[in-house]
N, CA, C and O atoms as CSV, one atom per row, in Angstrom:
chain,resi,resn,atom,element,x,y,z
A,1,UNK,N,N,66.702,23.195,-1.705
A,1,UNK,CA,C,67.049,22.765,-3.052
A,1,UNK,C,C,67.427,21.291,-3.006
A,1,UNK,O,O,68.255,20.926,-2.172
A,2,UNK,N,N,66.798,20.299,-3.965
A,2,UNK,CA,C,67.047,19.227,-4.130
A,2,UNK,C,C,68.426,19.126,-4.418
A,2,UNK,O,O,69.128,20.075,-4.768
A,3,UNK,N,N,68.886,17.704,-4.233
A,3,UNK,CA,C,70.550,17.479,-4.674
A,3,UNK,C,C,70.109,16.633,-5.999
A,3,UNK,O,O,69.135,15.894,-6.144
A,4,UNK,N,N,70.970,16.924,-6.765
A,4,UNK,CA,C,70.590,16.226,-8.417
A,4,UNK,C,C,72.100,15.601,-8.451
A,4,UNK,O,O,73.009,16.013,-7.730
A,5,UNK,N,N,72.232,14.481,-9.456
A,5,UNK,CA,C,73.045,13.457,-9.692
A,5,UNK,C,C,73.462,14.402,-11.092
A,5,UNK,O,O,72.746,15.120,-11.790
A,6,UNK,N,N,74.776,14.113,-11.176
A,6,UNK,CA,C,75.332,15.058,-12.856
A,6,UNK,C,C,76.380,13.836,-13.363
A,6,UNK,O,O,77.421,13.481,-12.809
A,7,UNK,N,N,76.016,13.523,-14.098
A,7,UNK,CA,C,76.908,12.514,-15.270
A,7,UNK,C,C,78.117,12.829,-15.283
A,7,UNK,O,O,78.776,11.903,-15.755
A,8,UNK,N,N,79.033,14.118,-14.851
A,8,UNK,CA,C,80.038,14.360,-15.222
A,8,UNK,C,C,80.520,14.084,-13.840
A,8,UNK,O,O,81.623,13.538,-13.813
A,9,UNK,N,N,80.018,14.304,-12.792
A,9,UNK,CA,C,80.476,14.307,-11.407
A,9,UNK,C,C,81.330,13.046,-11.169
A,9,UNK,O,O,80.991,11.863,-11.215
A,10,UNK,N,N,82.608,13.642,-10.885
A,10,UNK,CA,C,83.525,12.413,-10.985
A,10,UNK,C,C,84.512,12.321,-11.656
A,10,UNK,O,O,85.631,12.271,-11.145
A,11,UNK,N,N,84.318,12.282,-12.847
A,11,UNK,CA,C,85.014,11.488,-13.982
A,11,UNK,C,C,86.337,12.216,-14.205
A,11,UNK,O,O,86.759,13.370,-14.142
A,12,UNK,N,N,86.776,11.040,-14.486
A,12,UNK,CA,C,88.750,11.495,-14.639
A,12,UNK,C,C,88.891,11.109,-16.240
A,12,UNK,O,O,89.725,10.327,-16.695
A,13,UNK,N,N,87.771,11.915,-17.085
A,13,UNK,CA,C,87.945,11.979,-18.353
A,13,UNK,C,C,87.731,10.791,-18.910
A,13,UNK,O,O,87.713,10.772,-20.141
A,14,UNK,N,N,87.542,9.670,-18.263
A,14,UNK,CA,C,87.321,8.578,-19.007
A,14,UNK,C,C,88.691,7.241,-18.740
A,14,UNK,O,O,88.891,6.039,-18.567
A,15,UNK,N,N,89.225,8.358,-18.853
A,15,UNK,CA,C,90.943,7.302,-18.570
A,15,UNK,C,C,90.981,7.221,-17.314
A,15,UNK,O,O,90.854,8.263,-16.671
A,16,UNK,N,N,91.185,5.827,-16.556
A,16,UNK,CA,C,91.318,5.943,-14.840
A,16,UNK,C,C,93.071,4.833,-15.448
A,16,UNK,O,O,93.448,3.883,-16.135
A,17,UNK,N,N,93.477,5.806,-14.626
A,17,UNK,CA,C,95.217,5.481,-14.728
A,17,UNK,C,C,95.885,5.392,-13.125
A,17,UNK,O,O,96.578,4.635,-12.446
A,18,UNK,N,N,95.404,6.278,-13.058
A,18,UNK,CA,C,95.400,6.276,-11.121
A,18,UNK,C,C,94.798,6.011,-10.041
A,18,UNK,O,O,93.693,6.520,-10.227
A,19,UNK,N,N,94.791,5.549,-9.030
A,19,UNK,CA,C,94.224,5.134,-7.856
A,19,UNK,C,C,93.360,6.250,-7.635
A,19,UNK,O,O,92.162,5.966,-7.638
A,20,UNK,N,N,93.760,7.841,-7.381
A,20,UNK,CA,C,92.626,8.733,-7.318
A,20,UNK,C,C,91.480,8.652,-7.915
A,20,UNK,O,O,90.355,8.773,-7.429
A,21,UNK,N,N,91.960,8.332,-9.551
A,21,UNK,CA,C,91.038,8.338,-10.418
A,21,UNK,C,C,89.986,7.248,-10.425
A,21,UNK,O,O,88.929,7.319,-11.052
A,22,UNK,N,N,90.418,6.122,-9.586
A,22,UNK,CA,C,89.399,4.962,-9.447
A,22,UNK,C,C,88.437,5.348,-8.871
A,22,UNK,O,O,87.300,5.439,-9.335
A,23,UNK,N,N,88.893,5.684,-7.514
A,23,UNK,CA,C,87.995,6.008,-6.681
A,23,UNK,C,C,87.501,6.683,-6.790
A,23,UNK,O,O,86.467,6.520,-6.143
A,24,UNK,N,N,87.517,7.962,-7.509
A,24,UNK,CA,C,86.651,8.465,-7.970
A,24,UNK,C,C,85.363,8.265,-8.883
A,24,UNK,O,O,84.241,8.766,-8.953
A,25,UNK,N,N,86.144,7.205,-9.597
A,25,UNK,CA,C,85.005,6.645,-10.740
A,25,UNK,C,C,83.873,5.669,-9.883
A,25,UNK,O,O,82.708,5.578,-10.271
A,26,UNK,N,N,84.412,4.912,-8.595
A,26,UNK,CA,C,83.518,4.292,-7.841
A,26,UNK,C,C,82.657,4.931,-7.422
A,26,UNK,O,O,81.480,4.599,-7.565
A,27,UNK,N,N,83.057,6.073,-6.764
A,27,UNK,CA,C,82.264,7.420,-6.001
A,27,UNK,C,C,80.930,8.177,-6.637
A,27,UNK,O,O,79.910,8.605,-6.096
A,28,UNK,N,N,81.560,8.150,-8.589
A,28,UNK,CA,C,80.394,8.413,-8.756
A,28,UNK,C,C,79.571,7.232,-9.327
A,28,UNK,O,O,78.638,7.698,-9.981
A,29,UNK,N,N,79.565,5.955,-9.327
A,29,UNK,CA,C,78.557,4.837,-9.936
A,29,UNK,C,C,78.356,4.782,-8.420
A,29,UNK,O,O,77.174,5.107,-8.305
A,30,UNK,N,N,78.939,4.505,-6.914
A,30,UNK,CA,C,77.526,4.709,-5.883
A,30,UNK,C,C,76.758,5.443,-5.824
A,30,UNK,O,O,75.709,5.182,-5.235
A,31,UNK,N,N,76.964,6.585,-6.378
A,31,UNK,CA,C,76.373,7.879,-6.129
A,31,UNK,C,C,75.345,8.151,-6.949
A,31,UNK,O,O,74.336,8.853,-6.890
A,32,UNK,N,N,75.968,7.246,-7.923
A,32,UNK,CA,C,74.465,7.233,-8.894
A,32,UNK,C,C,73.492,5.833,-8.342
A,32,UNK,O,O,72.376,6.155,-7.934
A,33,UNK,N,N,73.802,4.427,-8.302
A,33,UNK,CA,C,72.914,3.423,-7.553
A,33,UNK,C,C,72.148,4.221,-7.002
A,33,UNK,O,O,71.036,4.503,-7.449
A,34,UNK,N,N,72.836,4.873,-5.552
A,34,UNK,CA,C,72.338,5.698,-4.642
A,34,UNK,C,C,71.254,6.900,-4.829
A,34,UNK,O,O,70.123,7.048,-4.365
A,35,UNK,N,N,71.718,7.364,-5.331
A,35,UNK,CA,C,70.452,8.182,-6.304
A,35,UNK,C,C,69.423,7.854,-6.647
A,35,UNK,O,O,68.350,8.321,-6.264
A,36,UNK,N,N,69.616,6.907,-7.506
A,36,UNK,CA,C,68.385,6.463,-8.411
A,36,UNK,C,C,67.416,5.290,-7.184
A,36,UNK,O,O,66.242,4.917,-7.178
A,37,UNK,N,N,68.304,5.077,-6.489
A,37,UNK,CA,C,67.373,4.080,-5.056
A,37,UNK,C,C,66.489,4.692,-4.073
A,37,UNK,O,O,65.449,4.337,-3.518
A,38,UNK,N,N,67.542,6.152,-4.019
A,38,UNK,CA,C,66.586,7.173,-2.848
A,38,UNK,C,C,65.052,7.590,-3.627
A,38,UNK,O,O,63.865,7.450,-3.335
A,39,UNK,N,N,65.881,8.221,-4.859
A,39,UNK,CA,C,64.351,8.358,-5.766
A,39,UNK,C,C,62.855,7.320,-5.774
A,39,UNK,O,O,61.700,7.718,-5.624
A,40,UNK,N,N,63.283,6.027,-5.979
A,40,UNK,CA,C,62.398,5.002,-5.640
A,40,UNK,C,C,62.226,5.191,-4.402
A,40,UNK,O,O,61.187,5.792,-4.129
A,41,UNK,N,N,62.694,4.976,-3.786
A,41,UNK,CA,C,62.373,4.118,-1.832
A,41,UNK,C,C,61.594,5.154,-1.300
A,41,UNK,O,O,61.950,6.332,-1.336
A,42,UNK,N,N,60.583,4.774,-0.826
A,42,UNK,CA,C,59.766,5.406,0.458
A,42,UNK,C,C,60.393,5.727,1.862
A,42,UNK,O,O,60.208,6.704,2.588
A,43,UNK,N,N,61.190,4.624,2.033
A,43,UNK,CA,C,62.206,4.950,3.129
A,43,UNK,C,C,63.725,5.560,2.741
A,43,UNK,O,O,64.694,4.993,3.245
A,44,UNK,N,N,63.940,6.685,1.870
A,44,UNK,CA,C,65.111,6.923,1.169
A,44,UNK,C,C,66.209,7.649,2.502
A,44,UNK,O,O,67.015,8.550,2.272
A,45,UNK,N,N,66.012,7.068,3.752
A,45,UNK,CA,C,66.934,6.873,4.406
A,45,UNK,C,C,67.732,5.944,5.274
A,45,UNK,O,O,68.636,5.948,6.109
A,46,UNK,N,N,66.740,4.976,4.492
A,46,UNK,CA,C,67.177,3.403,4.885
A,46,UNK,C,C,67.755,2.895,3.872
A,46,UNK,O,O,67.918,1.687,4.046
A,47,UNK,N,N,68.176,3.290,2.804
A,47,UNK,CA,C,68.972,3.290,1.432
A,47,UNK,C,C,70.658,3.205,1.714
A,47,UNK,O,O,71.422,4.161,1.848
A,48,UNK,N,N,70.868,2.273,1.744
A,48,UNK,CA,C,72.479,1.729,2.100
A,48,UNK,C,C,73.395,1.098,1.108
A,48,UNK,O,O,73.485,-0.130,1.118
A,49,UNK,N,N,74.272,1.986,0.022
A,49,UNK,CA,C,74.949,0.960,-0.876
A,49,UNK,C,C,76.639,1.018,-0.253
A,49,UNK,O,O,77.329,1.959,0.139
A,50,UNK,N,N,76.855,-0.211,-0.360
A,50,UNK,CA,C,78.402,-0.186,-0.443
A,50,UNK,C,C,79.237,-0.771,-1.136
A,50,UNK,O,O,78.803,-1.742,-1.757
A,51,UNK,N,N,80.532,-0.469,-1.280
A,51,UNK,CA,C,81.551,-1.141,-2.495
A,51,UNK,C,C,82.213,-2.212,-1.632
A,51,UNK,O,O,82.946,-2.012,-0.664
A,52,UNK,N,N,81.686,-3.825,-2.338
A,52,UNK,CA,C,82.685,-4.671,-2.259
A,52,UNK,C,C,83.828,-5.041,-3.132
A,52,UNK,O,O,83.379,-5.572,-4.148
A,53,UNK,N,N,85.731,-4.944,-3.153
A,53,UNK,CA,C,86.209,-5.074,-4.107
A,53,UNK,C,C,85.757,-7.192,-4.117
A,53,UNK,O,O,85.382,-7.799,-3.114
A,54,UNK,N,N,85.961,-7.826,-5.503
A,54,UNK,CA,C,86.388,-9.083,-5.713
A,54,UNK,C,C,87.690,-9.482,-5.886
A,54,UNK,O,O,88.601,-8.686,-6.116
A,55,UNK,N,N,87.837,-10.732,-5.783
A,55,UNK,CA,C,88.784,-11.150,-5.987
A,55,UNK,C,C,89.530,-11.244,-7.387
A,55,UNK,O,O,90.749,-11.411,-7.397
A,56,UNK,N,N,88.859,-11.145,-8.485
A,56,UNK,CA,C,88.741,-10.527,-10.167
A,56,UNK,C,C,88.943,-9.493,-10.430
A,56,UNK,O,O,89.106,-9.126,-11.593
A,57,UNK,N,N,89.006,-8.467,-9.077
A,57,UNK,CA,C,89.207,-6.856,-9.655
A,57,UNK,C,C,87.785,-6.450,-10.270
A,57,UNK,O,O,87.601,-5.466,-10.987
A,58,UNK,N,N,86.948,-7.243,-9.927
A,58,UNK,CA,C,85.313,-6.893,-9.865
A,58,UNK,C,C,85.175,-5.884,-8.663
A,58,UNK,O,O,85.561,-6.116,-7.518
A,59,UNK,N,N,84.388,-4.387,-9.225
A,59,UNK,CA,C,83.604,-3.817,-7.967
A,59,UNK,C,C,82.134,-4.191,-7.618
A,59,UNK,O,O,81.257,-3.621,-8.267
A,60,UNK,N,N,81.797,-5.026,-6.729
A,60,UNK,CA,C,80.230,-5.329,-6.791
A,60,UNK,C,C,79.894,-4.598,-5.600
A,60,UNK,O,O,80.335,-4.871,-4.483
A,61,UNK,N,N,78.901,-3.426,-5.936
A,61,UNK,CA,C,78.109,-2.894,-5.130
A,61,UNK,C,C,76.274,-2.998,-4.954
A,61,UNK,O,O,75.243,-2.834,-5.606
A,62,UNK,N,N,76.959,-3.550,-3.030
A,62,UNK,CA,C,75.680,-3.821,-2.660
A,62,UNK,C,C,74.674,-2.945,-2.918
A,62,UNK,O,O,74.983,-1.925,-3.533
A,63,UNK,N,N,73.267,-3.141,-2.515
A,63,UNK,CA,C,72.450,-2.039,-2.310
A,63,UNK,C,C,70.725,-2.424,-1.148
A,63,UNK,O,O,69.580,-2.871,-1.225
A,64,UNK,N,N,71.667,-1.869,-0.254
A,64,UNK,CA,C,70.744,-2.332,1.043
A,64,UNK,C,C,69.577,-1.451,0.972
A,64,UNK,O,O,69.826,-0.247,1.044
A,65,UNK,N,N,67.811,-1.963,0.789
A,65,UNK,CA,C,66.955,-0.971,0.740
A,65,UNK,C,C,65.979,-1.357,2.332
A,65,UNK,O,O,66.332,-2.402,2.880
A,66,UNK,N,N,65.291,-0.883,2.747
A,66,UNK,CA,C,63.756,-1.297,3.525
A,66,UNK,C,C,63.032,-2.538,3.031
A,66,UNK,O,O,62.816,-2.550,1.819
A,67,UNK,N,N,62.665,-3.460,3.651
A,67,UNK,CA,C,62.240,-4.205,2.894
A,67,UNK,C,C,61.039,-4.061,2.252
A,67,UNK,O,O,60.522,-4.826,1.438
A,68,UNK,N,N,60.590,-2.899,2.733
A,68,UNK,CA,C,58.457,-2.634,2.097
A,68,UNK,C,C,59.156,-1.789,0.223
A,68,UNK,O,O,58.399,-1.527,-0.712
A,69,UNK,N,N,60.848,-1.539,0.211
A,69,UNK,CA,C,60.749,-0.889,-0.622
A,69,UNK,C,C,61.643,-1.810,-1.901
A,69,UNK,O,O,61.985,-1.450,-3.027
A,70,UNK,N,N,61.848,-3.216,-1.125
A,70,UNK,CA,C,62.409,-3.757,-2.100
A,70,UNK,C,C,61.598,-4.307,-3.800
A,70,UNK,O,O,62.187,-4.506,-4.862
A,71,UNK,N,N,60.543,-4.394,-3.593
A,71,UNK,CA,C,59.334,-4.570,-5.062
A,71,UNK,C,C,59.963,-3.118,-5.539
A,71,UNK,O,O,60.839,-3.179,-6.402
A,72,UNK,N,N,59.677,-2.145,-5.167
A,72,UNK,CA,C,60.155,-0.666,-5.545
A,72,UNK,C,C,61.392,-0.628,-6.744
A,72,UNK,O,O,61.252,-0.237,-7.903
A,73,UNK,N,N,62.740,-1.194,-6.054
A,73,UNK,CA,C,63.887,-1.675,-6.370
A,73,UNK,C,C,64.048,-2.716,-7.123
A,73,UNK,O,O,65.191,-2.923,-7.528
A,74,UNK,N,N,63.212,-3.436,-7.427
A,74,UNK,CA,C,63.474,-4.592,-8.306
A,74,UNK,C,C,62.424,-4.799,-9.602
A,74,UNK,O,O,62.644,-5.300,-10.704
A,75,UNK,N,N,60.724,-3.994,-8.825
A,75,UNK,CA,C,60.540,-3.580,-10.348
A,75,UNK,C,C,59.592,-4.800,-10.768
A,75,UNK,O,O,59.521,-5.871,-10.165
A,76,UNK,N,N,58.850,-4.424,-11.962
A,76,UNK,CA,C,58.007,-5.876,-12.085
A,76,UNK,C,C,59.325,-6.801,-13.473
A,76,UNK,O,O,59.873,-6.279,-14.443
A,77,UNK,N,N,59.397,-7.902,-13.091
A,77,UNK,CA,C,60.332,-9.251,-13.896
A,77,UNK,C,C,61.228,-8.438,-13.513
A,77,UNK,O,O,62.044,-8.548,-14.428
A,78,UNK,N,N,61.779,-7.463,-12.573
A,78,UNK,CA,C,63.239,-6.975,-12.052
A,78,UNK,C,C,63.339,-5.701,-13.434
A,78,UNK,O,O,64.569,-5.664,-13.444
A,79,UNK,N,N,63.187,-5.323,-13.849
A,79,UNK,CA,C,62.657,-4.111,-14.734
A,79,UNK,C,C,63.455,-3.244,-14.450
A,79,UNK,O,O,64.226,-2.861,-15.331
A,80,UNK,N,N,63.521,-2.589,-12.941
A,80,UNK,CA,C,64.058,-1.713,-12.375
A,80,UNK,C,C,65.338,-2.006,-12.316
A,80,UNK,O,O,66.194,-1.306,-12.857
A,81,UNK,N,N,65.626,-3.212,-11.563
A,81,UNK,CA,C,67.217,-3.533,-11.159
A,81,UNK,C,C,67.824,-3.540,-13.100
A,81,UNK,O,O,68.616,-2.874,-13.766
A,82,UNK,N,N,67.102,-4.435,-13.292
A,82,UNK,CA,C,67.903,-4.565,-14.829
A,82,UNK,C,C,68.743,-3.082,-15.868
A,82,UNK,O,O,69.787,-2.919,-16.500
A,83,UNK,N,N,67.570,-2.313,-15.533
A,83,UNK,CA,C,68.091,-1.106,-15.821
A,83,UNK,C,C,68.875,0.040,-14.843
A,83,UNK,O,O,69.314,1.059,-15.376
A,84,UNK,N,N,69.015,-0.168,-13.479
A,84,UNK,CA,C,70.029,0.602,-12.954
A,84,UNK,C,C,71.378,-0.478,-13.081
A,84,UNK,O,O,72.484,0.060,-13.120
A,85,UNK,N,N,71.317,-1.881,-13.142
A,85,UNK,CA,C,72.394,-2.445,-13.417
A,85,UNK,C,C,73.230,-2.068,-15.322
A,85,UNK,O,O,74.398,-1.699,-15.444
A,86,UNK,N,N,72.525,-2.233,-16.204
A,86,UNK,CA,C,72.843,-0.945,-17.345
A,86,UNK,C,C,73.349,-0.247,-17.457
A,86,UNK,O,O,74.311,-0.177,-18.222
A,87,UNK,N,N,72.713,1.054,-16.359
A,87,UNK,CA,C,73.469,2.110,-15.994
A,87,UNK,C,C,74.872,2.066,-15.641
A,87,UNK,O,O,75.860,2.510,-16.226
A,88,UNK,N,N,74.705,1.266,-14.266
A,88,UNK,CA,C,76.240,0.746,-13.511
A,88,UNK,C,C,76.935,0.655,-14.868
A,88,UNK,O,O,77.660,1.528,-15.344
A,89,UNK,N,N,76.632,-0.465,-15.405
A,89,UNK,CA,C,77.224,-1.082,-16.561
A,89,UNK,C,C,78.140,0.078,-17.333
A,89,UNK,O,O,79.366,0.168,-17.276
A,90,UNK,N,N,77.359,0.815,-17.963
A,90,UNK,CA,C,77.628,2.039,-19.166
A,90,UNK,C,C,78.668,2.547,-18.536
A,90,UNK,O,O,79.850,2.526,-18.882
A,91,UNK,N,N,77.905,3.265,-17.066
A,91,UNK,CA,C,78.665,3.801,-16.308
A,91,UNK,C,C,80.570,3.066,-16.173
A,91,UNK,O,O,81.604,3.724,-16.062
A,92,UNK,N,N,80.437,1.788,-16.231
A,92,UNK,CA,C,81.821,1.380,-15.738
A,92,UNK,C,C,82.794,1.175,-16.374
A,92,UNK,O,O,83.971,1.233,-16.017
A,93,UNK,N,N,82.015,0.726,-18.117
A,93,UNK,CA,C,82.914,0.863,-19.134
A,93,UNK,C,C,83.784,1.998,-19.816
A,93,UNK,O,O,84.794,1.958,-20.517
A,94,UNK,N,N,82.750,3.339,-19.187
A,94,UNK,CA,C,83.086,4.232,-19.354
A,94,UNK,C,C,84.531,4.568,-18.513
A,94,UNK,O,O,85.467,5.153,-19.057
A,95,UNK,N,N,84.558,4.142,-17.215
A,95,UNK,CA,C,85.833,4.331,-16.724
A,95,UNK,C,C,86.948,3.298,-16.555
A,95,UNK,O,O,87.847,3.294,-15.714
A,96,UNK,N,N,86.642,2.232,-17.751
A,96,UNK,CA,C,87.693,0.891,-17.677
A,96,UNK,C,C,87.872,0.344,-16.616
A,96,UNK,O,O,88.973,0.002,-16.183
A,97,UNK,N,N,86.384,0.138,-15.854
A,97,UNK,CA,C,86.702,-1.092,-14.903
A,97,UNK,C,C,85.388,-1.895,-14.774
A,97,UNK,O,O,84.388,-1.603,-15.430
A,98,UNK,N,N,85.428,-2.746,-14.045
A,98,UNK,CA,C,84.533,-3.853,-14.251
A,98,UNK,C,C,83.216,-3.575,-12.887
A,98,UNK,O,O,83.709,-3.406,-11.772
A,99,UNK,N,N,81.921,-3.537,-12.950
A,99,UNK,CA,C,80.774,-3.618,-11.746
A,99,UNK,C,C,79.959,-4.278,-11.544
A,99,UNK,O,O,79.550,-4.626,-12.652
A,100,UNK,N,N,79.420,-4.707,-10.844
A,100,UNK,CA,C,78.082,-5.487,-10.308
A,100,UNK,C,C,77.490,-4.973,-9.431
A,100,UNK,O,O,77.972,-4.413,-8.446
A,101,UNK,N,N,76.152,-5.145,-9.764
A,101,UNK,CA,C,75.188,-4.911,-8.592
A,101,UNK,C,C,73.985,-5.859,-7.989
A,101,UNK,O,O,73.160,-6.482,-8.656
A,102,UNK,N,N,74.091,-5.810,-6.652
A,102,UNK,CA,C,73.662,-6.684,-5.718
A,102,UNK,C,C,72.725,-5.986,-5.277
A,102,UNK,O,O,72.869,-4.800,-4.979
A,103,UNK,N,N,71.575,-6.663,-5.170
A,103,UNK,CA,C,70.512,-6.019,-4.256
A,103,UNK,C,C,69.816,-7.028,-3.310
A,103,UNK,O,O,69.068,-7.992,-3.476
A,104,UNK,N,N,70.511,-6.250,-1.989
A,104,UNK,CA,C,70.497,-7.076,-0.395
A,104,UNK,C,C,69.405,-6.505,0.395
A,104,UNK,O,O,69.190,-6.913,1.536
């Protein structure tokens, strides 16, 4: 059985008030990057994201792919990135904190 990504997975209701609750909300926007990268990549085990905090209280998460699969990941005029960065996006407002995504 495939593993599927669920929108709800995670979420501390929307309100992140607590440190648990952050990390949780991080856990699931890698988990989604991550997702939606394995889906693309030919090599979906060379698929590497990680959370850098900033100095702004920015989370910017990397996203390390293969390089035969980076066109994959970025999409024609970046197409692809633009819209999993969106996602991130939606995704982060939803839990009152701030994201970026990097693709290394």
């Amino acid at each position: 059985m495939a593993w599927q990504w669920s929108p709800t997975l995670g979420t501390g209701g929307g309100d992140v008030e607590e440190d648990g609750d952050s990390r949780e909300a991080e856990g699931a926007m890698k988990e989604l990057i991550e997702y939606i990268a394995k889906s693309l990549a030919s090599n979906p085990d060379e698929v590497n994201v990680t959370e850098v905090p900033d100095e702004d209280g920015q989370i910017v998460f990397k996203l390390e792919v293969a390089e035969e699969d980076k066109g994959k990941i970025i999409g024609r005029q970046g197409r692809v990135a633009q819209a999993m960065r969106v996602l991130l996006r939606v995704r982060a407002v939803k839990e009152d904190v701030r994201a970026s995504l990097e693709i290394v």
